[in-house]
C-alpha positions in Angstrom: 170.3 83.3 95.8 171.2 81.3 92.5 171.5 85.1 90.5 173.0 84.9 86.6 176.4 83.4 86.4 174.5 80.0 88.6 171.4 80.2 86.2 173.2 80.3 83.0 175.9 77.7 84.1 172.5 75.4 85.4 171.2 76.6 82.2 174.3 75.4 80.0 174.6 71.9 82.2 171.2 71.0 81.8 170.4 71.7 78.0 171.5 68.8 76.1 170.3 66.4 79.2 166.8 67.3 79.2 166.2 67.1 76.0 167.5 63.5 75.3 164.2 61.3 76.2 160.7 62.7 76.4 159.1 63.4 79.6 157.3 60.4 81.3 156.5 61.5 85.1 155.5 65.7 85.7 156.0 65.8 89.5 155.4 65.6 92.2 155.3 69.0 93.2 154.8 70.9 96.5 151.7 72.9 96.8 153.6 75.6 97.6 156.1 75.1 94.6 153.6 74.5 91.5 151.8 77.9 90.9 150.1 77.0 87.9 147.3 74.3 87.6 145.7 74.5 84.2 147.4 72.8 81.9 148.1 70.0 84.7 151.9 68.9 85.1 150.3 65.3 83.0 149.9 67.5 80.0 154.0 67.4 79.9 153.9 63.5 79.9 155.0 61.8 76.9 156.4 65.1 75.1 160.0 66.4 74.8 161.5 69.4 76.0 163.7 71.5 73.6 166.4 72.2 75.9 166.6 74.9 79.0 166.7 78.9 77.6 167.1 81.4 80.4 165.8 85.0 81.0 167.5 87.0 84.4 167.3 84.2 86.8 164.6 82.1 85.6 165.1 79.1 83.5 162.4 78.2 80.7 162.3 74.8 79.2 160.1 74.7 75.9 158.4 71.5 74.8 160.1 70.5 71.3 156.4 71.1 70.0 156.2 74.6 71.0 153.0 74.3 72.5 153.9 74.7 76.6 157.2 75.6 78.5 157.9 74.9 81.9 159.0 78.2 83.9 161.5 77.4 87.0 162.5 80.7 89.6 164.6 79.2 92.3 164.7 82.1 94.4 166.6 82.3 97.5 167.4 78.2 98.4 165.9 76.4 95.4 168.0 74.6 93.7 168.1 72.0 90.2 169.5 68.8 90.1 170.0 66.5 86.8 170.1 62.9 88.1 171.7 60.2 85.3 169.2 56.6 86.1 170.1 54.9 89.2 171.1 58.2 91.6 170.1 58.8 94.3 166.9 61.4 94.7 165.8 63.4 97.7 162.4 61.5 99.4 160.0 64.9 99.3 161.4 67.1 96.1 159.6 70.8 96.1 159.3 69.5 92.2 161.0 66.9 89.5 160.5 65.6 86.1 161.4 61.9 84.8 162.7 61.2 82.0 162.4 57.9 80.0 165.4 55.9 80.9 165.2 56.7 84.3 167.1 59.8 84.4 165.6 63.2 86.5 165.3 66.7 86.7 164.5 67.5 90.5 164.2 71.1 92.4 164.9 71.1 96.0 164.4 74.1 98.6 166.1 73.4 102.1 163.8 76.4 103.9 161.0 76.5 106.0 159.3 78.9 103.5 158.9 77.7 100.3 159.4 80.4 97.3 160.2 78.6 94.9 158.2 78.4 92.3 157.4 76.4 89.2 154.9 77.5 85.9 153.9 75.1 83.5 152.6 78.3 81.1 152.0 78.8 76.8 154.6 80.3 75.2 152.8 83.9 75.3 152.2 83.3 78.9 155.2 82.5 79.5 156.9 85.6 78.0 154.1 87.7 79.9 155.7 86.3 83.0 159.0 87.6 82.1 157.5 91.1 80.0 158.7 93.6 83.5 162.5 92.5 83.3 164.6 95.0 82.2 168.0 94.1 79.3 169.5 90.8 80.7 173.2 92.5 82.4 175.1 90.9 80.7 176.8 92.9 77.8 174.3 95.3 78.8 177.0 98.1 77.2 177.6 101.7 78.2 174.9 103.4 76.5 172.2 101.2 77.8 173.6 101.0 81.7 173.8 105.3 81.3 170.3 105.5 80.0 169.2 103.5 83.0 171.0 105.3 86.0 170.1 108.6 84.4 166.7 107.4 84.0 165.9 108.1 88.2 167.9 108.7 90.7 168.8 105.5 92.9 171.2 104.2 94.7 173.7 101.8 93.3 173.1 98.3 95.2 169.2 98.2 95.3 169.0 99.3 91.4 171.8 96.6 90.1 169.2 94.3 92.1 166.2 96.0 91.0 165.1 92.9 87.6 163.1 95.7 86.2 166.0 97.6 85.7 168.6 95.2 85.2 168.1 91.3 85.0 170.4 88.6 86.6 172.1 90.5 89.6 171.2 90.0 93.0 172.8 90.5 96.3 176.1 88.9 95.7 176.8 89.9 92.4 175.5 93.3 93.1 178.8 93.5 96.2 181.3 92.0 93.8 180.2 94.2 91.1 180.2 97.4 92.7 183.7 96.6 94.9 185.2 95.9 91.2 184.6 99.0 90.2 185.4 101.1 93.3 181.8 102.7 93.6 180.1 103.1 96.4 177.0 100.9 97.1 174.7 103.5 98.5 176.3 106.1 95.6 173.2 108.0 93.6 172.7 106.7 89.9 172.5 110.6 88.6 175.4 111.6 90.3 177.6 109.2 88.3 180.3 110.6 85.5 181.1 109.4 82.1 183.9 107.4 83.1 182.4 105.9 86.6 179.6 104.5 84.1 182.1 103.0 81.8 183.4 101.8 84.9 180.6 99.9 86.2 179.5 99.0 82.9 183.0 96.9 82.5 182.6 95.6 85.8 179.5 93.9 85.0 180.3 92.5 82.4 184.1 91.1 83.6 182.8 90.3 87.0 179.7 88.4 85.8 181.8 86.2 83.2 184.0 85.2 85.8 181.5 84.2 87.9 180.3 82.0 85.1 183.6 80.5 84.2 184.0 79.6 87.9 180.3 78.1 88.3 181.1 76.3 85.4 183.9 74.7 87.2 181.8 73.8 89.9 183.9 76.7 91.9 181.8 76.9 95.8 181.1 80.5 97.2 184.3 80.7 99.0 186.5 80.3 95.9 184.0 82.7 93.7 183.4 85.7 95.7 185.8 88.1 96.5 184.0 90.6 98.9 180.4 88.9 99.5 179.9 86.8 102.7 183.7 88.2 103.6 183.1 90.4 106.6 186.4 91.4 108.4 188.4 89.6 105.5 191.0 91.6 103.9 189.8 93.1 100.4 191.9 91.4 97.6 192.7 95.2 96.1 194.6 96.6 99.3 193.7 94.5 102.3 191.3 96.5 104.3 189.0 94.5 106.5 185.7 93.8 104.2 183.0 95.8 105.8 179.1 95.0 106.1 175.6 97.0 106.3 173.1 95.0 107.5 169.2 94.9 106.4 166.3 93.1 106.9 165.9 91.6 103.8 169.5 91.6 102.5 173.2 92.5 103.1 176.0 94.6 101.5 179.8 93.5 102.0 182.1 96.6 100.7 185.7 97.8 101.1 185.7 101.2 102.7 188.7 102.2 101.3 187.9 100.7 97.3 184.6 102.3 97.3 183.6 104.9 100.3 186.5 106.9 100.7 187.3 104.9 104.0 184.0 106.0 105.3 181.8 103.1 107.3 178.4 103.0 106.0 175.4 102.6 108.3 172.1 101.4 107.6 168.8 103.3 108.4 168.2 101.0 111.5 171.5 102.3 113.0 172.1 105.7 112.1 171.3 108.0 109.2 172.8 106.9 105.7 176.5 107.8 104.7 177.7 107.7 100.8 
């Protein structure tokens, strides 16, 4: 799932782009992408957008007249593309936008279920979409991250992911994150000292800015993660084979001896939690 470091470097690559020419095709769109219908997607046509702004991991692209702006979540497999006039397009995009000139803005979703989703949305509605996200993670700071994990009691994986908490991490991020700063994923937010929430707290902020730089680069998942997607890999810190806990929805890659105390964590479907 596309999580900050890809929405702000999709974010920084399309900004000048879109706004260049004014908008003269809105769609087409898959019923299952569009989840707004009133204003239509024609209300866009013949207006320019301001550029592309970001909040956690949507993108939000404003019309220069401040009157609509164009929400885009890409979920798990959605992803953006900026086409110069003349590329190639896919034949059935789950959404795209024309430019005058000939140039495109087009969301694809290779999955059987669609989730991504696309808002065409006034300003205030738009910022009612985003009102339950918590501080955007990066430069969160100390004192903010403390007053968070303090807040409940939670463990460390599910609340980095949690956006209402913390907005922009995801799975990934959340497994190089935590293995940067030796913590373990299942560890309880209250039971945290001082210095293990300084800890994190750098960790989120160095590990999410080099994700960025590499995205940037166009750097693939091979080349950006350390830990996630690794299982049986040896961890970059002191070569022990990169472990995994497996759940339904999700999956957690962590070094048992960086983080657990060389203890191998089991999920509820197994066995009885470990931390």
């Amino acid at each position: 799932m596309p999580e900050l470091p890809e929405m702000e470097a999709w974010r920084r690559r399309l900004d000048g782009p879109v706004s260049a020419f004014p908008v003269v095709k809105a769609g087409p769109a898959h019923i299952a992408t569009l989840k707004t219908f009133d204003p239509p997607l024609a209300t866009l046509e013949g207006r320019k957008l301001r550029g592309a702004e970001r909040r956690g991991k949507r993108l939000f692209f404003p019309t220069e007249d401040g009157e609509l702006v164009l929400v885009v979540h890409l979920m798990t497999s959605g992803r953006l593309k900026f086409l110069r006039a003349g590329e190639k397009a896919p034949k059935v995009p789950a959404f795209a936008l024309e430019f005058e000139g000939g140039s495109k803005l087009v969301l694809t979703e290779n999955a059987r279920r669609k989730r991504a989703g696309v808002w065409l949305l006034t300003p205030e509605a738009a910022e009612e979409e985003v009102a339950h996200l918590g501080p955007e993670a990066l430069g969160i700071g100390e004192a903010a991250l403390a007053d968070i994990l303090r807040r409940e009691s939670h463990r460390l994986h599910p609340l980095l992911r949690d956006q209402r908490a913390i907005a922009g991490i995801g799975r990934a991020w959340s497994n190089e994150i935590l293995h940067d700063a030796k913590l373990s994923p299942y560890a309880l937010s209250t039971d945290l000292d001082d210095a293990e929430i300084a800890r994190l707290a750098a960790s989120i902020d160095s590990e999410l800015a080099r994700g960025l730089a590499l995205r940037e680069e166009g750097a693939s998942d091979e080349r950006t993660y350390r830990i996630h997607d690794k299982l049986g890999q040896p961890c970059d810190v002191d070569g022990t084979p990169i472990a995994r806990v497996d759940f339904e929805e999700h999956t957690i890659y962590y070094c048992p001896t960086c983080q657990t105390g060389g203890r191998i964590l089991k999920d509820r479907r197994l066995s009885r939690l470990l931390r």
